[in-house]
Every structure is written in structure tokens, then in C-alpha cells.
C-alpha positions as CSV (number, residue, x, y, z in Angstrom):
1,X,0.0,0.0,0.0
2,X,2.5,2.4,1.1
3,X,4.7,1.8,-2.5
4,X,1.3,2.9,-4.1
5,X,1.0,6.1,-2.4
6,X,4.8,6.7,-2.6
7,X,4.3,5.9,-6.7
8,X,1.2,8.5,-6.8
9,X,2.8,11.1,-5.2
10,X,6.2,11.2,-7.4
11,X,4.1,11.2,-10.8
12,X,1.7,14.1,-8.8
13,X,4.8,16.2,-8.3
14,X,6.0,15.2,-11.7
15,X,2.8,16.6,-13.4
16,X,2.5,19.4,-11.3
17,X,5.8,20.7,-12.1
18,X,5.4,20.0,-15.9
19,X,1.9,21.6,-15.7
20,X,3.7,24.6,-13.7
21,X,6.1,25.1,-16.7
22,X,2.9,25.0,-19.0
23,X,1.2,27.3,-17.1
24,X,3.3,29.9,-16.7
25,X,4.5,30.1,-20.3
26,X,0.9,31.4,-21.0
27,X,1.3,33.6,-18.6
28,X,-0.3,32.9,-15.2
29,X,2.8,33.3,-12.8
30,X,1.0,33.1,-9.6
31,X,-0.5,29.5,-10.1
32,X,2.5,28.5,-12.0
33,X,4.3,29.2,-8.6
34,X,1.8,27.7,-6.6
35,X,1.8,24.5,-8.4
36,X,5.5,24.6,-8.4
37,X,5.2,24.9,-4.9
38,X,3.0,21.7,-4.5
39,X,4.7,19.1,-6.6
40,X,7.7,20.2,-4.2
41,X,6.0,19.7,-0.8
42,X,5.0,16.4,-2.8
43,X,8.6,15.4,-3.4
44,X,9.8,16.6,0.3
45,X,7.3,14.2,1.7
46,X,8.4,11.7,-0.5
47,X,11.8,12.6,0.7
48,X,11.0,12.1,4.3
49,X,9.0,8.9,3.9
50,X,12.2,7.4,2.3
51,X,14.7,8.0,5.1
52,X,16.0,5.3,7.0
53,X,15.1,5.0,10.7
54,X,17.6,3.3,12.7
């Protein structure tokens, strides 16, 4: 379960930044930044769900 919602996050941050760069080439820089913004929070969680615990 947990390597499904790990799998659905990265390709969540992955669209969110492509869709950021989309976005703000036509323009929109405030929700190009905000969904840059997002897909990173996706990937920090990511990030912290993949460190090792001793």
C-alpha cells in the first residue's frame, strides 16, 4: 500500500511541475508558482517517507 501512495505522489509532483512550466508560459505566474510549490511539498514528503530510521 505504502509503495502505491509513494508511486502517486512522485508522478503528482511530476505533473505538477510539468503543468507549472505550461502554465506559466501562458502567462499565469501566480498558479505557475503555486503549483511549483506543491509538486515540491510532494517530493519533500516523498523525501522524508524514504529515510532510514535506525
Amino acid at each position: 500500500m505504502s509503495d502505491t501512495v509513494i508511486s502517486v505522489l512522485m508522478l503528482t509532483g511530476v505533473f505538477l511541475t510539468g503543468g507549472a512550466a505550461y502554465v506559466f508560459r501562458n502567462g499565469d505566474r501566480r498558479r505557475a508558482l503555486l503549483m511549483l510549490v506543491a509538486g515540491l511539498v510532494m517530493f519533500a514528503n516523498v523525501a522524508v517517507w524514504l529515510v532510514p530510521v535506525k
